[in-house]
OpenMM code with the backbone's topology and positions (N, CA, C; nanometers):
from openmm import Vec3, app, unit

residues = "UNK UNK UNK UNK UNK UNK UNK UNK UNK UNK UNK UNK UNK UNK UNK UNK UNK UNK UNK UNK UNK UNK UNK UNK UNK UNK UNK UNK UNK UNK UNK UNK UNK UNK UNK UNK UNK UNK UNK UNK UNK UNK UNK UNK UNK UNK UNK UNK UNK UNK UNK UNK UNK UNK UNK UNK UNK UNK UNK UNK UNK UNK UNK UNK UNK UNK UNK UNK UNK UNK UNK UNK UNK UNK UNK UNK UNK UNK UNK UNK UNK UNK UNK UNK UNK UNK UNK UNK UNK UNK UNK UNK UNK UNK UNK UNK UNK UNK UNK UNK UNK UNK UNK UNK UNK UNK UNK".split()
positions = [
    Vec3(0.0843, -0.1174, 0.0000),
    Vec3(0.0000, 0.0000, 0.0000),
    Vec3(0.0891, 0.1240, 0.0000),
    Vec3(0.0355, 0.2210, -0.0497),
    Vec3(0.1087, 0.3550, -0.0463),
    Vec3(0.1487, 0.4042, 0.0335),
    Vec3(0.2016, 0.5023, 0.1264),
    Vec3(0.2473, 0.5590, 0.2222),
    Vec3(0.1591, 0.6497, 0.2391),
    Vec3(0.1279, 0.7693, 0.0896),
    Vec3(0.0184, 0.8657, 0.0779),
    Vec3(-0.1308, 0.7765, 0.1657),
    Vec3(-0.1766, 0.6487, 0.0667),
    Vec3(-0.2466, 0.6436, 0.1339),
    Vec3(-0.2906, 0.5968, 0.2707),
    Vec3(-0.2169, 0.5136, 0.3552),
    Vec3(-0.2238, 0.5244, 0.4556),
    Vec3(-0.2093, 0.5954, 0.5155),
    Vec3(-0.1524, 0.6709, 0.5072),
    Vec3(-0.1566, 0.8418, 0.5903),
    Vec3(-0.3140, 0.8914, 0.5314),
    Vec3(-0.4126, 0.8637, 0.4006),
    Vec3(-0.4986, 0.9660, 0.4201),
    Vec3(-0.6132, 0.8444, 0.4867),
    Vec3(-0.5958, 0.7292, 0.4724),
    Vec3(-0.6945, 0.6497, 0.5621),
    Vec3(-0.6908, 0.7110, 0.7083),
    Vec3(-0.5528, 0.7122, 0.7921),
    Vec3(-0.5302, 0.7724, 0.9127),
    Vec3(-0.5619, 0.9347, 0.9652),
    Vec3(-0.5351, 1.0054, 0.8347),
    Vec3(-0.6539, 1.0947, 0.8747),
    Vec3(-0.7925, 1.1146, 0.8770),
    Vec3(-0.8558, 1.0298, 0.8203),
    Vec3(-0.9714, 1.0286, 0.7314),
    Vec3(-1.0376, 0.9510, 0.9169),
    Vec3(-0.9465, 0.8404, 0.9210),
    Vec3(-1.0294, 0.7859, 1.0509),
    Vec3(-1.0044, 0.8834, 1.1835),
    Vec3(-0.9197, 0.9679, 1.2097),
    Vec3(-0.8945, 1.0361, 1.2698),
    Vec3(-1.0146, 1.1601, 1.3061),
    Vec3(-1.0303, 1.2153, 1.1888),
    Vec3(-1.1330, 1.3266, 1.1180),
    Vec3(-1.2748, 1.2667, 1.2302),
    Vec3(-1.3189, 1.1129, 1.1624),
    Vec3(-1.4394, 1.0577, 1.1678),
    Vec3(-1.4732, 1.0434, 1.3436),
    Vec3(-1.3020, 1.0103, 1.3886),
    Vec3(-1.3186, 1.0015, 1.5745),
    Vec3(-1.3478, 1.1417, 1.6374),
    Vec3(-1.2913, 1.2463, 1.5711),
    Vec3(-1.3356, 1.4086, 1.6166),
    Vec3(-1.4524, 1.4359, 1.6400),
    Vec3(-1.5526, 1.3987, 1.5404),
    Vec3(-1.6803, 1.4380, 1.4669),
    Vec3(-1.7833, 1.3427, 1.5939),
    Vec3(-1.7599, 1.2731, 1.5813),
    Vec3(-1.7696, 1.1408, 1.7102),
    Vec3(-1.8092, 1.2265, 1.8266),
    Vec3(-1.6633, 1.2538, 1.8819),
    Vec3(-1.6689, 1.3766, 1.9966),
    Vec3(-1.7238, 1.4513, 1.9846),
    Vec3(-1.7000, 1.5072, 1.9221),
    Vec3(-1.8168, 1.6868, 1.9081),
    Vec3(-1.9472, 1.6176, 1.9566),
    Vec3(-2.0191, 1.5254, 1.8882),
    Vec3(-2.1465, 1.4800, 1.8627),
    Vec3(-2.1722, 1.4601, 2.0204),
    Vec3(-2.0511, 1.3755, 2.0834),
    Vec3(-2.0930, 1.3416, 2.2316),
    Vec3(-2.0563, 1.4508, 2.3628),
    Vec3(-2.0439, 1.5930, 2.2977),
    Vec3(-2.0632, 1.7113, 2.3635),
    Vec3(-2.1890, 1.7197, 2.4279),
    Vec3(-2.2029, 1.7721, 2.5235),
    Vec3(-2.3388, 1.9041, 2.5658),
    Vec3(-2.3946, 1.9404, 2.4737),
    Vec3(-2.5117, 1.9958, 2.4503),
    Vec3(-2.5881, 2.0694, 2.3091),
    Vec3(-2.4851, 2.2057, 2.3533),
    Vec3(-2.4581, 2.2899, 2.4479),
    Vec3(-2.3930, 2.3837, 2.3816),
    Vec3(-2.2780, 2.4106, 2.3793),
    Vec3(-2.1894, 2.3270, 2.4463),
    Vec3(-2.0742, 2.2910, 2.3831),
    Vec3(-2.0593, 2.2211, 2.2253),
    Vec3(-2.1462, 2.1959, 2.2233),
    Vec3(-2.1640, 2.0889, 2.0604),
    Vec3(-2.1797, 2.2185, 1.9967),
    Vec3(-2.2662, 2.2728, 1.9511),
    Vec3(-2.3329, 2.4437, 1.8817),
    Vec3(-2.1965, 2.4726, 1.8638),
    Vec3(-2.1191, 2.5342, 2.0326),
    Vec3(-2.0113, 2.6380, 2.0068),
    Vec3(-1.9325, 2.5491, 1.9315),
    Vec3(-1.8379, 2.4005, 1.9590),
    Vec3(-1.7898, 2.3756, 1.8620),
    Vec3(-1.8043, 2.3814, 1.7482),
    Vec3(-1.8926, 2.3120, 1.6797),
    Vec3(-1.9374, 2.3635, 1.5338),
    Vec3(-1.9384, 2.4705, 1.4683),
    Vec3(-1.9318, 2.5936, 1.5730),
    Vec3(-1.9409, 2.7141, 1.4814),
    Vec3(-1.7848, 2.7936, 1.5257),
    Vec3(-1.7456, 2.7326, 1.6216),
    Vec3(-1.6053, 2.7591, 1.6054),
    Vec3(-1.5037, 2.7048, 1.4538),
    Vec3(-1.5406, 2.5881, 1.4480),
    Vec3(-1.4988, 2.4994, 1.3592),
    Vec3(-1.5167, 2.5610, 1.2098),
    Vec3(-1.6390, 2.5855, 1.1994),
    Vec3(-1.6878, 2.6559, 1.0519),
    Vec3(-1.6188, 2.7882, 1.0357),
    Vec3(-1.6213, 2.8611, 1.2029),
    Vec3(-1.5686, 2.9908, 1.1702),
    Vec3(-1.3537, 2.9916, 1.1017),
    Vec3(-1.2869, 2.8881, 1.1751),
    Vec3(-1.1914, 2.8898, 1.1533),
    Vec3(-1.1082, 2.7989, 1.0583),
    Vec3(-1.2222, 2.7156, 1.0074),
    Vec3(-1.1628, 2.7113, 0.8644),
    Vec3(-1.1714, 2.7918, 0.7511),
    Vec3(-1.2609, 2.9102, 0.7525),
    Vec3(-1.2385, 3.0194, 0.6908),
    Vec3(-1.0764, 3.0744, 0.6726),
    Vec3(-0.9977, 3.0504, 0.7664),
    Vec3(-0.8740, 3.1466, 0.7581),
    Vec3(-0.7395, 3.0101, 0.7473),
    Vec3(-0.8256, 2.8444, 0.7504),
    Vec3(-0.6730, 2.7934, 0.7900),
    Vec3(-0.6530, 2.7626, 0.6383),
    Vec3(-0.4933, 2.7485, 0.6327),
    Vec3(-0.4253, 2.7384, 0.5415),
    Vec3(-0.3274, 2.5719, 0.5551),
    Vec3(-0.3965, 2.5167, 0.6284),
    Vec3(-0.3430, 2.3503, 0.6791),
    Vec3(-0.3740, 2.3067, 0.7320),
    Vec3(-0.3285, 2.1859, 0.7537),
    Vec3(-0.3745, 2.0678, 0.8194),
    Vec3(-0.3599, 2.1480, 1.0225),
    Vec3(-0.2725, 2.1682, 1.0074),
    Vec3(-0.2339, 2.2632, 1.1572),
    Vec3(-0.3283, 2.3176, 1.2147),
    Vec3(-0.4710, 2.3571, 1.1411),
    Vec3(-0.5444, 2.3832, 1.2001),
    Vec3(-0.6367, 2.2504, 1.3049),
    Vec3(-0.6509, 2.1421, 1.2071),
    Vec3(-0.7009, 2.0437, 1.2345),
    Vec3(-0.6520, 2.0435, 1.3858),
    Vec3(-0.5117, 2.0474, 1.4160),
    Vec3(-0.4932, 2.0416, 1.5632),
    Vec3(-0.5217, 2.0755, 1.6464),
    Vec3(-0.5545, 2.2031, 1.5906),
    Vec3(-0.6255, 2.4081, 1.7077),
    Vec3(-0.7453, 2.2933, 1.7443),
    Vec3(-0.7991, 2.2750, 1.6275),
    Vec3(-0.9209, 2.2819, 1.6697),
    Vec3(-0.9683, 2.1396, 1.7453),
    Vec3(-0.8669, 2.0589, 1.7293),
    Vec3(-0.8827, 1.8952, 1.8445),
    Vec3(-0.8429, 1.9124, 1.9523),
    Vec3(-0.7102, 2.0423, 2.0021),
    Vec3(-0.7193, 2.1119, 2.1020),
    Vec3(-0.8460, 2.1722, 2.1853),
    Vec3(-0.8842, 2.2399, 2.1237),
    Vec3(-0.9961, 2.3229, 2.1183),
    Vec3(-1.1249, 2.2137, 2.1683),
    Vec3(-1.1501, 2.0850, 2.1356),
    Vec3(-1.2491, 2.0308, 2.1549),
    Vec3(-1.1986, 1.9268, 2.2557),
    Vec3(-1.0609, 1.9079, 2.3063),
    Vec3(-1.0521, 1.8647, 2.4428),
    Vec3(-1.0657, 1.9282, 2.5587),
    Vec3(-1.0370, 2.0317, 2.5305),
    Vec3(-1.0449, 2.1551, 2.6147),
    Vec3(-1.1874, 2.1369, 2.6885),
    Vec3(-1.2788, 2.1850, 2.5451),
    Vec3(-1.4418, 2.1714, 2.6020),
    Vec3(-1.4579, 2.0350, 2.6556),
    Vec3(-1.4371, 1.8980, 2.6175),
    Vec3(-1.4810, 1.7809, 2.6974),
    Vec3(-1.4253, 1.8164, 2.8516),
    Vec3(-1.2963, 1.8363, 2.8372),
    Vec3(-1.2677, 1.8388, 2.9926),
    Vec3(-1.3764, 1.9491, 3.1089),
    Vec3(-1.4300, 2.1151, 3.0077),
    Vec3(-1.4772, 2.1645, 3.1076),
    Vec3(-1.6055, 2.0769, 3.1080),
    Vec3(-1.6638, 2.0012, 2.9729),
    Vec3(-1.8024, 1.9362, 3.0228),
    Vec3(-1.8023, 1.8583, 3.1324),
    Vec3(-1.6553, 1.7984, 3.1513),
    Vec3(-1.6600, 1.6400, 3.2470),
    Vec3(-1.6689, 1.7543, 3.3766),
    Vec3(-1.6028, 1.8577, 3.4012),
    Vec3(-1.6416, 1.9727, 3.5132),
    Vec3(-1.7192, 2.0340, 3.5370),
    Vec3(-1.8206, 2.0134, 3.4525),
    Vec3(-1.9662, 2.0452, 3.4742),
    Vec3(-1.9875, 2.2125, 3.4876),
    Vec3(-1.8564, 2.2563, 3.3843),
    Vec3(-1.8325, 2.3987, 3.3866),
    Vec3(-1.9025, 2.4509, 3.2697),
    Vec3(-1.9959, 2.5910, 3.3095),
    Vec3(-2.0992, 2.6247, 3.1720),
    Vec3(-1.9854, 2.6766, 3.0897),
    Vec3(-2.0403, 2.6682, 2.9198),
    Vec3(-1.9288, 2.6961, 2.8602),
    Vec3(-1.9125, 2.8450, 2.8762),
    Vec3(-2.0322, 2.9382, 2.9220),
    Vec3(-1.9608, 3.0841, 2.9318),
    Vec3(-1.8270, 3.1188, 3.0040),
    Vec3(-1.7618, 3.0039, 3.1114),
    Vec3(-1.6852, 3.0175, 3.2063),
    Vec3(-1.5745, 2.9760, 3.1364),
    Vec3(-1.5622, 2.8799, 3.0148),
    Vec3(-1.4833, 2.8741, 2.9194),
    Vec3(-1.4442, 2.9766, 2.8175),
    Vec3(-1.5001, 3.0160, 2.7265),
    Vec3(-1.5226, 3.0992, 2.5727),
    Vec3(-1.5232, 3.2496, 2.6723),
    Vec3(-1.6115, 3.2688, 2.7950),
    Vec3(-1.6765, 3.3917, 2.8094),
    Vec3(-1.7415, 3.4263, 2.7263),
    Vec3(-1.7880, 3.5555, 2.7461),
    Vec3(-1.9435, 3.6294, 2.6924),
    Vec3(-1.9453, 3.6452, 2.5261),
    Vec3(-1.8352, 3.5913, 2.4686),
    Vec3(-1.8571, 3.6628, 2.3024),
    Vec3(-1.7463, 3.5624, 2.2720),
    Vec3(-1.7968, 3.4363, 2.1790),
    Vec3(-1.7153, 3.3361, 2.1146),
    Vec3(-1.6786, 3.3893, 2.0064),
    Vec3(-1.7018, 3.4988, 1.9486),
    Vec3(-1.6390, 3.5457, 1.8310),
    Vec3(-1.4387, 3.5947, 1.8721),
    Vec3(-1.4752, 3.6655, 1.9948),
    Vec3(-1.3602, 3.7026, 2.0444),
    Vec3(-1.2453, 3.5754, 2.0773),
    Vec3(-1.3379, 3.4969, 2.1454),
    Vec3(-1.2611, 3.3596, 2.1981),
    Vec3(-1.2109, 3.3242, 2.0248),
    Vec3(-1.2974, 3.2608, 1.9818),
    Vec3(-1.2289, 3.2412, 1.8445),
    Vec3(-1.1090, 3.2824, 1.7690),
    Vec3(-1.1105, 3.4324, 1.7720),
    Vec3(-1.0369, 3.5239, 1.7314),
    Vec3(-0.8978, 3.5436, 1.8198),
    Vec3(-0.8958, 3.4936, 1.9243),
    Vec3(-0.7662, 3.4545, 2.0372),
    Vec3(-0.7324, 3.3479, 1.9369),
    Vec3(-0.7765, 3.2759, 1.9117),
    Vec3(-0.7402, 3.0882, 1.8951),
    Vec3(-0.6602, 3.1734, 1.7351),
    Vec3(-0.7173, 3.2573, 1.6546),
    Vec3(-0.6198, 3.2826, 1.5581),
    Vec3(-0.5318, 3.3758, 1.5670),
    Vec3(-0.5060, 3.4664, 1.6977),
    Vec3(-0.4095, 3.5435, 1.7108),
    Vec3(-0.2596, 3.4176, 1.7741),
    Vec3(-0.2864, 3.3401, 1.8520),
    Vec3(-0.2364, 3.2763, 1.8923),
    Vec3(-0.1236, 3.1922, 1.8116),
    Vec3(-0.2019, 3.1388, 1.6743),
    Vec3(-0.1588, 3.0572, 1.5743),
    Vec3(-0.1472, 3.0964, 1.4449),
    Vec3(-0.0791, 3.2243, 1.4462),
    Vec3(-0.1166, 3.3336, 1.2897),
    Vec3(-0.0215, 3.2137, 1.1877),
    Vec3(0.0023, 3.1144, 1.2511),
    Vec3(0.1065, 3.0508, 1.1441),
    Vec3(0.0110, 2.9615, 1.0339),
    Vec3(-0.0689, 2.9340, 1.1393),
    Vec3(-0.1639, 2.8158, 1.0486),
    Vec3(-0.3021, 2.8917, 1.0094),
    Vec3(-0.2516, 3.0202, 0.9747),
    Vec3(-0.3970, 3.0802, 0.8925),
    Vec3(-0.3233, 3.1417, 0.7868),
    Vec3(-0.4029, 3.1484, 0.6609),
    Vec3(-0.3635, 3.2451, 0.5401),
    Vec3(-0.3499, 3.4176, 0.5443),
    Vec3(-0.3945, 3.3798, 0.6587),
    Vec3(-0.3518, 3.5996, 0.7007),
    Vec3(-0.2536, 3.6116, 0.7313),
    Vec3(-0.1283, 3.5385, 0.7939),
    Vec3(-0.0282, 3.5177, 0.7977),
    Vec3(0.0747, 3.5305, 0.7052),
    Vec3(0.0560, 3.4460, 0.6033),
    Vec3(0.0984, 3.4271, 0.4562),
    Vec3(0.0283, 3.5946, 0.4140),
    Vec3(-0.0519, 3.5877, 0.3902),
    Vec3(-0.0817, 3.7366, 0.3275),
    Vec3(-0.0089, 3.8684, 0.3639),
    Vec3(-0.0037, 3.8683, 0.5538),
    Vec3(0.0328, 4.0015, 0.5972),
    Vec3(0.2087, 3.9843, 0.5579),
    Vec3(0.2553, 3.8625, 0.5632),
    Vec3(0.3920, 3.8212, 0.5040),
    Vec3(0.4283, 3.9068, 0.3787),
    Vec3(0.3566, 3.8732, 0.2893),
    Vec3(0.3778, 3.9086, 0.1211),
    Vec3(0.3199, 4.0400, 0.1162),
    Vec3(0.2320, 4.0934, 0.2079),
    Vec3(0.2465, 4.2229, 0.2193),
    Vec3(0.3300, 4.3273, 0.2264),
    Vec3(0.4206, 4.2839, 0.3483),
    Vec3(0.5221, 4.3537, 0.4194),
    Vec3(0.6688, 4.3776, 0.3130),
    Vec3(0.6610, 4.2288, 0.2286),
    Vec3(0.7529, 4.1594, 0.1355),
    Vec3(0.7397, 4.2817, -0.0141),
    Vec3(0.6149, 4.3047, -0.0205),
    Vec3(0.6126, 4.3756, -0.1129),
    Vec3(0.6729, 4.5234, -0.1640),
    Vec3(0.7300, 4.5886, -0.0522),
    Vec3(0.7887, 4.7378, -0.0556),
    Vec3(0.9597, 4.7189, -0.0426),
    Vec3(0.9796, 4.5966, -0.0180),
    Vec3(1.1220, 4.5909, 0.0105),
    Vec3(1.2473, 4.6258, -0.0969),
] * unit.nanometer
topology = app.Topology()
chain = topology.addChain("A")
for resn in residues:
    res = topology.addResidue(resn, chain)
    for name in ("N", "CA", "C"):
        topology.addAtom(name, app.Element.getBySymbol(name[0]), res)
């Protein structure tokens, strides 16, 4: 077998165990994931994100197993929380690359 493809079976089953989780969230831990998820593949530019965001959804299981509401997580405005998670990791978003070839451009 290929190397390629066993590596994309292993992500592919990987992907399918995430999706799994999310599903066996809280309803609003489940919601916020999902729309975290939608919101920040808008900006990723790799697989690297895939990680943020399996980070991101252990994070929430652990506060669910703590029986912590997610406002005490995200706080009052998940857009902001979100928007941490891509200041944090400007590597694995295409704004990165952009503000790069920006800067690149006057030199």
């Amino acid at each position: 077998m290929f190397k390629w493809y066993a590596k994309y079976r292993e992500e592919k089953r990987d992907y399918k165990q995430y999706k799994k989780r999310i599903d066996a969230l809280p309803e609003d831990y489940k919601t916020a994931m999902k729309a975290i998820e939608t919101y920040l593949w808008n900006f990723a530019k790799g697989a690297g994100m895939f990680e943020i965001l399996k980070n991101v959804l252990e994070m929430f299981e652990n506060a669910a197993a703590d029986q912590l509401e997610l406002k005490a997580v995200v706080g009052d405005d998940l857009a902001e929380f979100a928007d941490s998670l891509l200041n944090e990791y400007p590597e694995e978003t295409w704004m990165d690359k952009q503000r790069s070839k920006l800067r690149d451009s006057i030199k």
